[in-house]
N, C-alpha and C positions, 0 to 999 in steps of 0.2 A: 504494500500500500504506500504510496505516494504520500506527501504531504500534502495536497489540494484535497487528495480523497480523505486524511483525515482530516482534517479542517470542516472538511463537508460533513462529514457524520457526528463530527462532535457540535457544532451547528443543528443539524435535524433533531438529534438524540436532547438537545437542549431546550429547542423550539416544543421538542414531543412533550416531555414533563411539565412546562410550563401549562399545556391544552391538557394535560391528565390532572392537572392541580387546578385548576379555574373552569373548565368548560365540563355541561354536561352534553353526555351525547342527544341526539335527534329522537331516539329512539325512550329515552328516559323521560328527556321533556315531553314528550306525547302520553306517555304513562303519566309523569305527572297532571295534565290535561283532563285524562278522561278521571283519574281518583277525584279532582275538583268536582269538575262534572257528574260525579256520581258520590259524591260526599255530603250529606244532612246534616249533620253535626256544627253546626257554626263555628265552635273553637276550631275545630279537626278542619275544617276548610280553610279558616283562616292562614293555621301553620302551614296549611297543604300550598297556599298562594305565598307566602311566605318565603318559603324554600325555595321557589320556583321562581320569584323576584329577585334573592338572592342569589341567585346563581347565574340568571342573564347581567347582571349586576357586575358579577363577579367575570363572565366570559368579557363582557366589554370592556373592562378595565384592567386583563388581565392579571387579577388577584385571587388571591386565595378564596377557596368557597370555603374554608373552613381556619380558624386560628390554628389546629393539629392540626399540618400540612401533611403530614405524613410520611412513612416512611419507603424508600422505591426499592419496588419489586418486580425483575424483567423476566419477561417470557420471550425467548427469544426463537423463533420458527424459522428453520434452515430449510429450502429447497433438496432435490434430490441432486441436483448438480449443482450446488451452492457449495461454497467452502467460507469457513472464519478462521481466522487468525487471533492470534494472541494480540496482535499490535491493532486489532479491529476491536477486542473488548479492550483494550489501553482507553481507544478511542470512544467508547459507549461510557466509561465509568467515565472519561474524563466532562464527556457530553451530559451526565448527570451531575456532576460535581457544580457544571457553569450554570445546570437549570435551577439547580436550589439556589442558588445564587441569583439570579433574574426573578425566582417565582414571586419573593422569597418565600426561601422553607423557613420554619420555626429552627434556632439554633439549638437543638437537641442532646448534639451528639455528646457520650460520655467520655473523656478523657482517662487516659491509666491505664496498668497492667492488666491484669484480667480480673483478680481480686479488687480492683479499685473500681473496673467498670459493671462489678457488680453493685459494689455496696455505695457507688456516685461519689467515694469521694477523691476519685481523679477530676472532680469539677468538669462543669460545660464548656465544649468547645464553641468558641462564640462564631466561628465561620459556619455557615447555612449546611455549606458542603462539608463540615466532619461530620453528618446524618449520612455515614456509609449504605451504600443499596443493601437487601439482601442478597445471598449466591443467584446466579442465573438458575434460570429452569430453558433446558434448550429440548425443542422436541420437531421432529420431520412434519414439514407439510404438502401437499400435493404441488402448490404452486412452486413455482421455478423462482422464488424471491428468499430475501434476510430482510425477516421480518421483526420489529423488534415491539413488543406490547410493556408499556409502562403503568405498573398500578402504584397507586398512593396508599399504603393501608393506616390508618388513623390506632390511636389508641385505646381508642370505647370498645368498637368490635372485637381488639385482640382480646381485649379482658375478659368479653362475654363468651368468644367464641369455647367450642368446647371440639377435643378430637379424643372417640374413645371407643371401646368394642362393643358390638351389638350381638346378642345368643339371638338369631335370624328364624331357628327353630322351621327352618326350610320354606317361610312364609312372608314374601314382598310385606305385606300388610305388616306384619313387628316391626321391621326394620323403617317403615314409615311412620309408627307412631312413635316411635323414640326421638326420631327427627322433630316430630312435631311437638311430643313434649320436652326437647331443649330448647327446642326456637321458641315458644312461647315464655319460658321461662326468662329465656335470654332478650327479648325483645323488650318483655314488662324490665328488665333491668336496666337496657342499655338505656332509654330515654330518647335518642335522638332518631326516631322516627321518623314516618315508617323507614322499614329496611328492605334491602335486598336479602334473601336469605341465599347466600353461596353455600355448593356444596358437593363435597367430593366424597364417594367412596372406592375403598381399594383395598389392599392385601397388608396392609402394613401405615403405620400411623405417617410415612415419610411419603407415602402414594397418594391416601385420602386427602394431605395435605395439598401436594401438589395439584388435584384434582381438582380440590376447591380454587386452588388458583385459576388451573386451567377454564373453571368454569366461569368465571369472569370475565374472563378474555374472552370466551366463544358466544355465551348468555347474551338473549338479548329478550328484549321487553316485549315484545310486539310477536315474538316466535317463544311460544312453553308446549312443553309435553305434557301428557294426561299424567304424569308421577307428578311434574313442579306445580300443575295449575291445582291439585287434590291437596301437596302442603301447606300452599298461597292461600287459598280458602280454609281450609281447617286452623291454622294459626290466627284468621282474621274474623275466624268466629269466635275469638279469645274477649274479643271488644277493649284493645289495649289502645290503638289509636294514635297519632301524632302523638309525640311530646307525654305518651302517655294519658289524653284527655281523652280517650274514648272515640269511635266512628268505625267507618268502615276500611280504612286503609293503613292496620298495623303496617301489612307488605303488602309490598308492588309487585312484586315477583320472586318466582324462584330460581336461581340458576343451578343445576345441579349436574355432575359428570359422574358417570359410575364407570370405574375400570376395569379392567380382570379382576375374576373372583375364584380362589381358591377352593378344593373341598374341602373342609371345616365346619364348623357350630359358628363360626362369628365371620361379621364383615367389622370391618375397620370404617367410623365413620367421622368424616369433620365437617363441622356447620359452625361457618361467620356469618354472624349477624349484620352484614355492611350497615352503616349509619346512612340516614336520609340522602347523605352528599358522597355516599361509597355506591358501587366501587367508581372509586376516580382513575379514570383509564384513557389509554390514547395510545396509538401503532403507530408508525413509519417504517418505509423501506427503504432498508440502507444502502440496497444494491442500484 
């Protein structure tokens, strides 16, 4: 790689988190739309229009939709005759490093050995970009592109989220009421509704994880199966509501990816609760 080509990608890579951290997709704001249009609740409307003021608010002024900016998580999609380089992800971290920098990110990051970045007292690094991404997740895609998916993940959802084994007892139907009674649990907790409910399951708590990732990137509002549209309804029959005030629209949707499945007694499963302004997402191609 050239230096003009990295110059370019750490540019796109920078421009991309900036639209992952401020813009909601087409596809959300339309979900947001019809919850309005189908919400009774006066409070629950109110927040419902709320969020959805702030966030074109937010797209135009390129600023944060939320004060926990987040922390960056890439999904990176390689072609079948793509190749990456080490000197290409140089260029993707460094193109992250300049987006918390322009977004800005909240200065987060923990300074210190590894015992210090547990217990915080290596102090705040006050530059945007010491908020290190987490590892890539790279996986094959059909298309002939390097593709790169940037999520923002917030700190309400990691809190609520939950990854853990489910005895399946050889019957879809368990393993979707566990789903539904964590998300309900976790939603009346988080407060910053409604959510998206991401969600992966797989063979191992490092699968289900990625899955939930993966289903963010892929999930969209406007396209649900008959499994995500049965948890969407059954968690919103909870009557949790915006902010917690009660209506019809705890969640907007569900994104969910189920991956290979073992033979055994249990699946492995993980459900984030995204927050009203999650998942904050955004692609470009690098190629």
């Amino acid at each position: 790689m050239n230096s003009t080509d990295y110059i370019r990608i750490v540019s796109l890579v920078s421009d991309t988190l900036v639209k992952a951290g401020s813009v909601f997709r087409e596809d959300k704001k339309e979900a947001y739309i019809r919850a309005i249009n189908a919400e009774t609740n006066g409070n629950a409307k109110w927040v419902l229009e709320t969020i959805l003021e702030n966030a074109n608010k937010a797209e135009e002024n390129h600023s944060p939709l939320c004060d926990d900016t987040g922390i960056p998580h890439l999904l990176l999609e390689v072609g079948k005759y793509k190749a990456i380089s080490g000197h290409m992800l140089d260029a993707v971290r460094d193109g992250i490093a300049e987006g918390l920098r322009k977004l800005p990110g909240r200065p987060m990051g923990i300074m210190g050995n590894a015992s210090e970045r547990l217990d915080q007292s290596g102090g705040l690094n006050p530059d945007s970009a010491g908020v290190e991404p987490a590892p890539i997740l790279i996986r094959q895609c059909e298309e002939n592109v390097i593709r790169l998916h940037i999520l923002m993940f917030g700190g309400g959802p990691a809190i609520r989220a939950k990854t853990y084994r489910v005895f399946h007892k050889h019957d879809t139907g368990v393993v979707l009421d566990e789903i539904v009674s964590w998300a309900t649990e976790s939603v009346a907790q988080l407060g910053c509704s409604p959510c998206t409910l991401a969600v992966g399951i797989g063979r191992s708590h490092f699968e289900a994880a990625s899955l939930m990732l993966q289903a963010q990137a892929d999930g969209r509002y406007d396209v649900q199966s008959d499994l995500e549209k049965e948890i969407t309804q059954r968690v919103n029959e909870a009557d949790i509501g915006p902010l917690g005030l009660h209506g019809k629209n705890s969640v907007l949707a569900t994104f969910m990816k189920i991956g290979p499945q073992r033979a055994s007694g249990v699946r492995i499963v993980c459900v984030r609760p995204c927050c009203c302004f999650e998942p904050r997402i955004a692609a470009v191609d690098l190629d």
